[in-house]
Every structure is written in C-alpha cells, then in structure tokens.
N, C-alpha and C positions, 0 to 999 in steps of 0.2 A: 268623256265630258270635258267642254273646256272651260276655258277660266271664268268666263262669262256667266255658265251655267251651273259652275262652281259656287258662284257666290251667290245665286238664288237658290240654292240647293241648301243651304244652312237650316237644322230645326230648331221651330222654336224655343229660344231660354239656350242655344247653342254661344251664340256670341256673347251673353253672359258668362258662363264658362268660360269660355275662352278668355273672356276677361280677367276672372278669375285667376285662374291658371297661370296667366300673363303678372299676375300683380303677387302671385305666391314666390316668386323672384326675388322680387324688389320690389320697394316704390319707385311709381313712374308719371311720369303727365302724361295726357291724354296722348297726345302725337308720337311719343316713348311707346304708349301698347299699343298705338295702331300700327309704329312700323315693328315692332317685334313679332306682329302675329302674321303682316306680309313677308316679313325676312324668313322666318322659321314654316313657315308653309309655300316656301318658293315661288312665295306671290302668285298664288291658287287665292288664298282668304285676301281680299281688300276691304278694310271697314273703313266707311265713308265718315265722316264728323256727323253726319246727321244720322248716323248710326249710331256713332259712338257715345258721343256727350248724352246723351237722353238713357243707354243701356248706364251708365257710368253715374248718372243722376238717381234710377232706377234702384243700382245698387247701394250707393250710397243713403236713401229711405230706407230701405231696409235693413241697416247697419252692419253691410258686409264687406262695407269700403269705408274710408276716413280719408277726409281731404285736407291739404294745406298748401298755404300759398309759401314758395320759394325761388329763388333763384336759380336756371337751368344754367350748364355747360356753355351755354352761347349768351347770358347774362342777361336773359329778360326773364319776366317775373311768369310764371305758370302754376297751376292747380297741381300737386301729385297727389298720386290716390295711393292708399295703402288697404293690405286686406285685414281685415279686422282679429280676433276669435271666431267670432259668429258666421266671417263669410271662410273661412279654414274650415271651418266642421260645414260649410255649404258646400264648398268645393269638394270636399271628400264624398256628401252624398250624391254630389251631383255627376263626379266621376265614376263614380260605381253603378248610375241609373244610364250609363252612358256605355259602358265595357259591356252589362248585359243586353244592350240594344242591339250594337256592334256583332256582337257575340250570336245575338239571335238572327240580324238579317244575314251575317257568314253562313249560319246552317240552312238558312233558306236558299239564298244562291250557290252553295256548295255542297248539296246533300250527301251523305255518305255513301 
C-alpha cells in the first residue's frame, strides 16, 4: 500500500486516537500533532488541517482535550491542547478496542 492509499485507509474515530495518543506526551498545538504523527509514522500518516482542527474541536466537546492560548518556540501565539482525565481513560478504551481489532484481522490473514 502506498502513502497515498495509506492515508484513506484510516478507520473511522482512528485519527482521533491518534490524536489522543499524540497529546498523552505533552501538550502541543495543532501543527506540534500534525508533525509528530507524520515524523513517528515515517510520513505514511499525513493529517491535513482540515482534518485536524475539526477532530481537535471534536475532542475538545467532549472533554477529552483542554485548550489554551500561548506562546510557541518560534514566538507566535497558538491554541495547545492538553489531554484531560476523561480523554486518558478514552485513550486507554480506545487502545484496547484497537489491539483487539489488530489482533483479530492478524489471525485472519495469518491463519494458523
């Protein structure tokens, strides 16, 4: 599969995790987890801004992200997102709805 096909290949509620995931680090602004999730997936995953901001607005309604405004490394002002309580116990269920999936298409394309 290439990169292209890579990135329509994501299931749905994946790139939230992965946001997730992303923000269990640190807090970061929006361009902070876009390029952590292209750097750590060898630029296989690229998330567009019109991807991102809306999953990131998404999570932040359902209080599993906290935003504020501060000063970045390069001195202009940006939104960081933090992960809450609530999105820590999401990410945990949602990584484990995620290993059994993983887990069940392995034994399908690898039968014993």
């Amino acid at each position: 599969m290439g990169k292209d096909a890579a990135k329509d290949a994501l299931l749905p509620g994946t790139l939230e995790m992965l946001i997730l995931k992303t923000l269990s680090r640190a807090p970061l602004h929006g361009y902070g987890v876009a390029q952590y999730i292209r750097q750590v997936s060898d630029d296989v995953l690229q998330v567009e801004e019109g991807s991102l901001y809306p999953a990131l607005q998404r999570l932040q309604l359902k209080g599993w992200v906290t935003s504020e405004w501060a000063t970045t490394e390069n001195n202009r002002r940006a939104r960081y997102y933090r992960l809450t309580p609530a999105g820590r116990k999401q990410l945990a269920a949602e990584s484990a709805s995620y290993d059994r999936l993983v887990a069940a298409i392995a034994r399908v394309m690898n039968p014993a």
